[in-house]
C-alpha positions as CSV (number, residue, x, y, z in Angstrom):
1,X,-125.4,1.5,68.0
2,X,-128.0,-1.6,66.9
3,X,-125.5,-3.7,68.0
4,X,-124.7,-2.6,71.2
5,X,-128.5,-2.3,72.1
6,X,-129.2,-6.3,70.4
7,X,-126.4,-7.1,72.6
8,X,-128.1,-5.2,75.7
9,X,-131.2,-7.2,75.0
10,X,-129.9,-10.5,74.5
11,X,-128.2,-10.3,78.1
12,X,-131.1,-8.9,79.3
13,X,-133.0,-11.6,77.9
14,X,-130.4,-14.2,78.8
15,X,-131.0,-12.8,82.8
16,X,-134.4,-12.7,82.4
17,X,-134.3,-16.8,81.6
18,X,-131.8,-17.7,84.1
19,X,-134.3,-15.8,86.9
20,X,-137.4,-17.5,86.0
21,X,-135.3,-21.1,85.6
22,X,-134.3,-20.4,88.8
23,X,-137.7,-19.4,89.9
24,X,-139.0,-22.0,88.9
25,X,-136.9,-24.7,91.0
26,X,-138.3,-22.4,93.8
27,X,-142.0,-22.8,93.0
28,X,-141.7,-26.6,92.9
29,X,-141.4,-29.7,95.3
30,X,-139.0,-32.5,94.3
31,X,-139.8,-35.8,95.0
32,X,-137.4,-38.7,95.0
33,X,-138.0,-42.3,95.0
34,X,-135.7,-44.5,96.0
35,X,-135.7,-48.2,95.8
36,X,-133.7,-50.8,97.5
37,X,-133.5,-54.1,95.1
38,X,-134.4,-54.3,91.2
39,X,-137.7,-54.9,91.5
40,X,-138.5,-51.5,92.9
41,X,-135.9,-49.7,90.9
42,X,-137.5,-51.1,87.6
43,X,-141.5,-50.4,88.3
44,X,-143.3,-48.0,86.5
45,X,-144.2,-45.0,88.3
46,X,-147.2,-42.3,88.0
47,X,-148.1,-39.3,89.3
48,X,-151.7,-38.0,89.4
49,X,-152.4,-40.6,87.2
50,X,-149.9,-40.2,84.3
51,X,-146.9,-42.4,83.9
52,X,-143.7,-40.9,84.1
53,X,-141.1,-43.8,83.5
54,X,-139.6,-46.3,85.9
55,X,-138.2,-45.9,89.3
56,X,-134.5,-46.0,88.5
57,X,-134.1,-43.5,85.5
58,X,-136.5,-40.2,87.2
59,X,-133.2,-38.8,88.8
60,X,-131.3,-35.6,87.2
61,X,-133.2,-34.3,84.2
62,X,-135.4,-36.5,84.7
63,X,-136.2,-35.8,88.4
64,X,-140.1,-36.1,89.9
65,X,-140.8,-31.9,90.2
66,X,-144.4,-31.2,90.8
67,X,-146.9,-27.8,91.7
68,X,-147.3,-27.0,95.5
69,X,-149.9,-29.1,96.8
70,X,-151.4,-33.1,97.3
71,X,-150.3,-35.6,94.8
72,X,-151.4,-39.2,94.5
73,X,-147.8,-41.7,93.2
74,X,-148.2,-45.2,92.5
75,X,-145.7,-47.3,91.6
76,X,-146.5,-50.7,89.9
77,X,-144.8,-53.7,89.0
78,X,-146.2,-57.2,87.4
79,X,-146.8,-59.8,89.9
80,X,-146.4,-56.8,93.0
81,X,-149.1,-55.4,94.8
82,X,-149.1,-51.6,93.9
83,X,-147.2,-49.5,96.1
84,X,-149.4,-46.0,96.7
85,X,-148.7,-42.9,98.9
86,X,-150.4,-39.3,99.0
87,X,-147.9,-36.7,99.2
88,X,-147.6,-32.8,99.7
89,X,-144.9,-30.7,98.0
90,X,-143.8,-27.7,99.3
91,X,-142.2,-25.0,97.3
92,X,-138.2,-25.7,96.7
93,X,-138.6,-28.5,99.1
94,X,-137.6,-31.8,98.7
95,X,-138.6,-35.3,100.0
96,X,-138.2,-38.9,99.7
97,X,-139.8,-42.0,99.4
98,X,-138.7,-45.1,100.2
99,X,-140.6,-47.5,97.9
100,X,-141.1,-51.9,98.6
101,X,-142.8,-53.8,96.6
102,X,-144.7,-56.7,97.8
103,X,-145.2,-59.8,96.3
104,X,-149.0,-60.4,94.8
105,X,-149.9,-64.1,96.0
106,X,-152.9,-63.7,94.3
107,X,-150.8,-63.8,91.2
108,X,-150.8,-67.0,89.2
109,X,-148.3,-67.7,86.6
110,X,-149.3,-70.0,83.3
111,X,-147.7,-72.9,83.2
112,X,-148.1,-72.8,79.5
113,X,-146.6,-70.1,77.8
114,X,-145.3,-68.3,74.4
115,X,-142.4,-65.5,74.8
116,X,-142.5,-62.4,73.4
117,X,-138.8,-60.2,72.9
118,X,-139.8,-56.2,72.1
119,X,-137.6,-54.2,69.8
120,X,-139.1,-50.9,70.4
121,X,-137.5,-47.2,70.3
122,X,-137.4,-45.4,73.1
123,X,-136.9,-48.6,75.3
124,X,-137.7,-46.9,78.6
125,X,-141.6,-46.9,77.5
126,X,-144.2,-48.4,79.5
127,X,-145.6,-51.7,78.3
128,X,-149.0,-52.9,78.8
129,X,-150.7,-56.3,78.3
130,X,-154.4,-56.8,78.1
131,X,-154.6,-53.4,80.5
132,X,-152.2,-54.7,83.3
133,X,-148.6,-53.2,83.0
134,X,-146.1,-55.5,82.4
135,X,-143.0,-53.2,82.6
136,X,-140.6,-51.4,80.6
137,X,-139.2,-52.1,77.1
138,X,-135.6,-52.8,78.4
139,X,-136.9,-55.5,80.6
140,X,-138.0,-57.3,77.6
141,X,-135.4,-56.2,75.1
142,X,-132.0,-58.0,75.3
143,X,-130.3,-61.7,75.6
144,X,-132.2,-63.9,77.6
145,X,-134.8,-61.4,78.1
146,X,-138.3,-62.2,77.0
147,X,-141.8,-61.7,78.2
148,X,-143.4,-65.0,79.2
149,X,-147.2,-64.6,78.4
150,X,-149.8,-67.2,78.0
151,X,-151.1,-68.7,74.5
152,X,-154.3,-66.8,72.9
153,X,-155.0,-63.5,71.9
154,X,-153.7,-60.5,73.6
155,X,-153.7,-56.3,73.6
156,X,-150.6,-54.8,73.7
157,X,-150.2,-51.0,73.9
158,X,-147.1,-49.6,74.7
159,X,-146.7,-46.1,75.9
160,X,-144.5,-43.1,76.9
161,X,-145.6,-39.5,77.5
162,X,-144.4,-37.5,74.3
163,X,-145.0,-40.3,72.3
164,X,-148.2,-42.1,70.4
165,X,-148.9,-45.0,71.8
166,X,-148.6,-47.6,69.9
167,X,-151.5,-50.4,70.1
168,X,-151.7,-54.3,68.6
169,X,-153.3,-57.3,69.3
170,X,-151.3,-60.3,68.8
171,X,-152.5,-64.1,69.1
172,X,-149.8,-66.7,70.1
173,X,-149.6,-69.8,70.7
174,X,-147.8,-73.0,73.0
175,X,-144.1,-72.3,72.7
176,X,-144.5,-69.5,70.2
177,X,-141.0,-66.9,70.6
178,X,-142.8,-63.5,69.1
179,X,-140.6,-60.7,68.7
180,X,-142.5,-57.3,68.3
181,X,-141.0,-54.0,67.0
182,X,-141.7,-50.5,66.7
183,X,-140.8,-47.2,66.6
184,X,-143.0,-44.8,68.9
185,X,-143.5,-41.2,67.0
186,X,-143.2,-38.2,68.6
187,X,-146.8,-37.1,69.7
188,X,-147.8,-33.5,68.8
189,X,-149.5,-33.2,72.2
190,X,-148.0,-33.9,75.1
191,X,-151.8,-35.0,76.8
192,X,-151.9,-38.4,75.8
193,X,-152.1,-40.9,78.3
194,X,-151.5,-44.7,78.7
195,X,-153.9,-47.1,80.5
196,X,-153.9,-46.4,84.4
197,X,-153.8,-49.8,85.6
């Protein structure tokens, strides 16, 4: 008899959670960004703020599901002017963006520079350079790909929501090839934050 009614309550239970799973797709709006070339599909996006990852990988479990209501996405990328739109989810609707990134001119590069290669775990977090995001870890992570920064000292914080950021200043110089490594910890709060711009 106790296991007939611990089997009762388990599928009862098990019903229970498949309802308010599929509740809960009803109560919020999807919102899909789309990019057409690499640039967009590799800039870091946020949402009210908080940085969610880049373009490219917020599809499937991953996917952009947000409370009814006015949101404020920005997606950035380094030398891009930010791309920003307002948006208003609807319950269990769903609605794309079509994001394009324009060049900064305003950008200069150095002409003088030191490259820095990251070796950090998870790759898909955000990195950030003296306050200005730079991009994501795999951008900067494998053959032939380095980040090309100017000599002197810099702030580097890198960043993914879960996670610690991880902070460092680093001072390089001419020709330098820095290679920085980490591994970001899980964070016990899930409130943290990494720079906004």
């Amino acid at each position: 008899m106790r296991r007939i009614r611990l089997s009762l309550s388990l599928a009862c239970l098990s019903l229970l959670l498949a309802t308010l799973l599929h509740a809960k797709n009803e109560v919020l709006g999807e919102v899909e960004l789309v990019g057409a070339t690499k640039v967009e599909k590799t800039s870091g996006v946020w949402v009210d703020g908080q940085y969610l990852g880049y373009l490219n990988e917020l599809k499937g479990s991953k996917r952009i599901l947000l409370l009814p209501g006015q949101h404020q996405i920005v997606v950035r990328q380094a030398g891009y002017q930010d791309f920003s739109q307002q948006v208003v989810t609807q319950p269990g609707a769903k609605q794309t963006i079509q994001v394009t990134m324009q060049k900064d001119t305003r950008v200069q590069l150095p002409s003088i520079t030191a490259s820095v290669k990251l070796s950090v775990s998870p790759n898909r977090a955000a990195v950030f350079v003296d306050g200005v995001y730079a991009g994501h870890v795999d951008e900067f992570d494998g053959p032939g790909q380095a980040m090309l920064i100017a000599p002197g000292k810099h702030k580097f914080v890198i960043s993914l929501p879960g996670y610690e950021s991880f902070e460092t200043e680093v001072t390089l110089v001419r020709d330098q090839q820095f290679q920085l490594k980490t591994e970001l910890r899980k964070s016990a709060s899930t409130g943290t934050s990494p720079p906004s711009n």
